[in-house]
C-alpha positions as CSV (number, residue, x, y, z in Angstrom):
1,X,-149.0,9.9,-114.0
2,X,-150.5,11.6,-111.2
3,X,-148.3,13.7,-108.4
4,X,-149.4,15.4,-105.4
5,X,-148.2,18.4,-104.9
6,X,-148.1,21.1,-101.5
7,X,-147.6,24.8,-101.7
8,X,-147.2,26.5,-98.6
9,X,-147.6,30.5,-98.3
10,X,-145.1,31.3,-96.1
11,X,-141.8,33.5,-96.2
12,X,-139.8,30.8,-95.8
13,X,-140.0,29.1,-99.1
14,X,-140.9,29.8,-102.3
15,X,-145.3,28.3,-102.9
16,X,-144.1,27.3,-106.2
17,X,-143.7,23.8,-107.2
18,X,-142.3,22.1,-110.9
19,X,-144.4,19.1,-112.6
20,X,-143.6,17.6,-115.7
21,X,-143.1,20.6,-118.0
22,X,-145.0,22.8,-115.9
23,X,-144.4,25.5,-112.7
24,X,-147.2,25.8,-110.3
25,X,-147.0,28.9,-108.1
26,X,-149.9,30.2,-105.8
27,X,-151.3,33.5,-106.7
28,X,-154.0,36.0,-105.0
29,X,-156.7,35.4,-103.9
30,X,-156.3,32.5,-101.5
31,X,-158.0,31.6,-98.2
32,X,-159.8,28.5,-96.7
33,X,-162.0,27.9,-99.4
34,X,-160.0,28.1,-102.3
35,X,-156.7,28.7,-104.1
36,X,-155.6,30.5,-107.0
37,X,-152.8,29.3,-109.2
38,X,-150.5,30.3,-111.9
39,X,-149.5,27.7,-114.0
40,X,-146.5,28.6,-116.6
41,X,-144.2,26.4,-118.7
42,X,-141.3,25.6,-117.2
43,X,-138.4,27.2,-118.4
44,X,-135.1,27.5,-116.8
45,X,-132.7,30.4,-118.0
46,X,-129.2,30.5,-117.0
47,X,-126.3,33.0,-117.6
48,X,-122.7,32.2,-117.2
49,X,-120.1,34.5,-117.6
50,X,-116.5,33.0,-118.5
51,X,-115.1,36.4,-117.5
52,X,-116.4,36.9,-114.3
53,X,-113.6,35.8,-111.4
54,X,-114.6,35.5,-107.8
55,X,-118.2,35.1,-108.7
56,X,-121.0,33.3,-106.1
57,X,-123.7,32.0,-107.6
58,X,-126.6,31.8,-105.5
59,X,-129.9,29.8,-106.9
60,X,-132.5,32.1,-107.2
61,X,-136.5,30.8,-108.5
62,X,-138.5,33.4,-110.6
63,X,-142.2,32.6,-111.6
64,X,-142.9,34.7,-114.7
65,X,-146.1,35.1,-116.7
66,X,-145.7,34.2,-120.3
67,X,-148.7,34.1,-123.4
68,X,-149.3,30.6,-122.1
69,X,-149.8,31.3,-118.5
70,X,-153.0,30.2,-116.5
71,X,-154.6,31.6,-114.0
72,X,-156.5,28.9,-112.2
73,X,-159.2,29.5,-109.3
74,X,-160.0,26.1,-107.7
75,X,-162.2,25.2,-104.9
76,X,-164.4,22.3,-103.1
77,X,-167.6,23.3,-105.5
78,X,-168.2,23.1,-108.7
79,X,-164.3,24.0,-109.1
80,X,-162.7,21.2,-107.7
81,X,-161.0,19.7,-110.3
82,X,-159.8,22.5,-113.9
83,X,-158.0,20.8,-117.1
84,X,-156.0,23.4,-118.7
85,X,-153.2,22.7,-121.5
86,X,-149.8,24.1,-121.6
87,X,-147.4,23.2,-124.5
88,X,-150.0,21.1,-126.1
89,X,-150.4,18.9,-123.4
90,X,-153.6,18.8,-121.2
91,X,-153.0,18.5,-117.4
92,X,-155.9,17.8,-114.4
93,X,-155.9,19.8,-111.9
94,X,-157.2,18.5,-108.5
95,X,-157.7,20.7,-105.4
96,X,-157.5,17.9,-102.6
97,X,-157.1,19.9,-99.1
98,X,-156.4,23.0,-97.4
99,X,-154.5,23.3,-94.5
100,X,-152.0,24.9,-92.4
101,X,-148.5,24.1,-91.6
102,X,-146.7,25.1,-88.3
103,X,-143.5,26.7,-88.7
104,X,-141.8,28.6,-86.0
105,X,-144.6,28.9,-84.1
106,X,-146.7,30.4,-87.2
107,X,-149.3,28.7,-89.0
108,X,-149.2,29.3,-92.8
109,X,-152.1,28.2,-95.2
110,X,-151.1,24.9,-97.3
111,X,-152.5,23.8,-100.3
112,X,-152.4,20.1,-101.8
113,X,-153.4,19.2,-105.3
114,X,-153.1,16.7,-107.5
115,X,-151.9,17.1,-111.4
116,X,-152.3,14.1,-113.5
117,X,-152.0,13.9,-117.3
118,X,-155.3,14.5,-119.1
């Protein structure tokens, strides 16, 4: 299994992105030569309160740092490609390119990598 993913840094959406069991979410420092990710398992909470009347849910995406969180710097060096294991299973990590995305008349630094099982 590999998948290409794209995390865009921009205020519009969230540069945070689900794969298997994992979340990948870009983290400082970041720039044209190389991105930092935080890689956490991926674990979605969710309250719902049978008391509550006229309630509006709204989905909401937190990336939290848990004891198996990784902090990943990757670049087009000797960092191009990381393995790192969350849950017991060991992922590749891939950076592939870096980019920019129009959007409204904005460019916003993009970041495409590729995860495959290790």
């Amino acid at each position: 299994m590999t998948k290409r993913i794209r995390l865009v840094q921009s205020p519009f959406n969230p540069p945070l992105q689900a794969v298997d069991d994992i979340v990948f979410n870009l983290h400082a420092p970041c720039s044209t030569r190389h991105v930092t990710i935080q890689v956490n398992p991926n674990v979605e909470q969710y309250s719902e309160d049978a008391e509550a009347t006229n309630v509006q849910v709204r989905a909401v995406k937190v990336a939290a740092p848990t004891d198996e969180t990784k902090v990943v710097l990757l670049d087009f060096g000797h960092n191009k490609k990381r393995r790192i294991e969350i849950e017991k299973k060991s992922y590749d990590i891939e950076l592939v390119s870096i980019g920019n995305q129009k959007i409204d008349n904005e460019n916003f630094p993009v970041f495409e990598l590729d995860v495959s099982d290790a």
